[in-house]
C-alpha positions in Angstrom: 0.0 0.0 0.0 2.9 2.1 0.2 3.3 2.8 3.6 6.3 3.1 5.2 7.0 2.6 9.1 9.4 4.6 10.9 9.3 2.5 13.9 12.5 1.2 14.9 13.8 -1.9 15.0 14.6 -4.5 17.9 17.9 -3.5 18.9 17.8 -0.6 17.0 19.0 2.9 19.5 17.9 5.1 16.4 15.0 7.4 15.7 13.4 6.1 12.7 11.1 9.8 12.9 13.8 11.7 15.1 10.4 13.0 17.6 12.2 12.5 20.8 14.8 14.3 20.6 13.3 18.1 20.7 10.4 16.3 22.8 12.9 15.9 25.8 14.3 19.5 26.0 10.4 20.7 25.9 10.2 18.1 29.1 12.7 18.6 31.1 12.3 22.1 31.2 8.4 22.4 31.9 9.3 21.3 35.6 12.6 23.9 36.0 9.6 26.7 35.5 7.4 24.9 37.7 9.7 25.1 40.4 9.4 28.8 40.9 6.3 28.9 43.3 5.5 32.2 41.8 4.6 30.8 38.4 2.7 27.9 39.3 -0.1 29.3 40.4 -0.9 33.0 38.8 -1.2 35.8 41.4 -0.6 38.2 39.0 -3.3 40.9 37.9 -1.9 42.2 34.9 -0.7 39.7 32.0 3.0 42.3 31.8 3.8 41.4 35.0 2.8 37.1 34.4 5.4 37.3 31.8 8.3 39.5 33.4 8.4 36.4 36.2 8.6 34.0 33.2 11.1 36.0 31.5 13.3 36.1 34.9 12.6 32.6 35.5 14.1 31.6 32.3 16.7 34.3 32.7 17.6 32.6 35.8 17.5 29.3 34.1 20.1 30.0 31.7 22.4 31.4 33.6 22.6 28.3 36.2 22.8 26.0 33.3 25.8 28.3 32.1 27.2 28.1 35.2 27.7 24.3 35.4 28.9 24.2 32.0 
């Protein structure tokens, strides 16, 4: 019919579609922003000030993971 699978095989360590490789960097760092208690639940009245905290949050974020490396 045409169809080809991208599944890998048994045995097989590669990515036959390459989705978990981007998928993995989007989960590990969902939990680094929910570890600031100020962005987990929004007390924020005004949307500007929602993202300034996200903005330093990831700010913050960076600069650790630069300091390890």
């Amino acid at each position: 019919m045409g169809v080809k699978s991208l599944l890998a095989r048994p045995g097989d360590n590669t990515h036959g579609s390459g989705l978990g490789k981007l998928r993995y960097v989007v989960e590990r760092t969902i939990p680094w922003f929910k570890a600031w208690r100020r962005l987990r639940v929004c007390y924020e009245k005004t949307p500007l000030s929602l993202i300034g905290f996200h903005t330093l949050a990831a700010a913050m974020i960076c600069f650790n993971k630069a300091l390890r490396s």
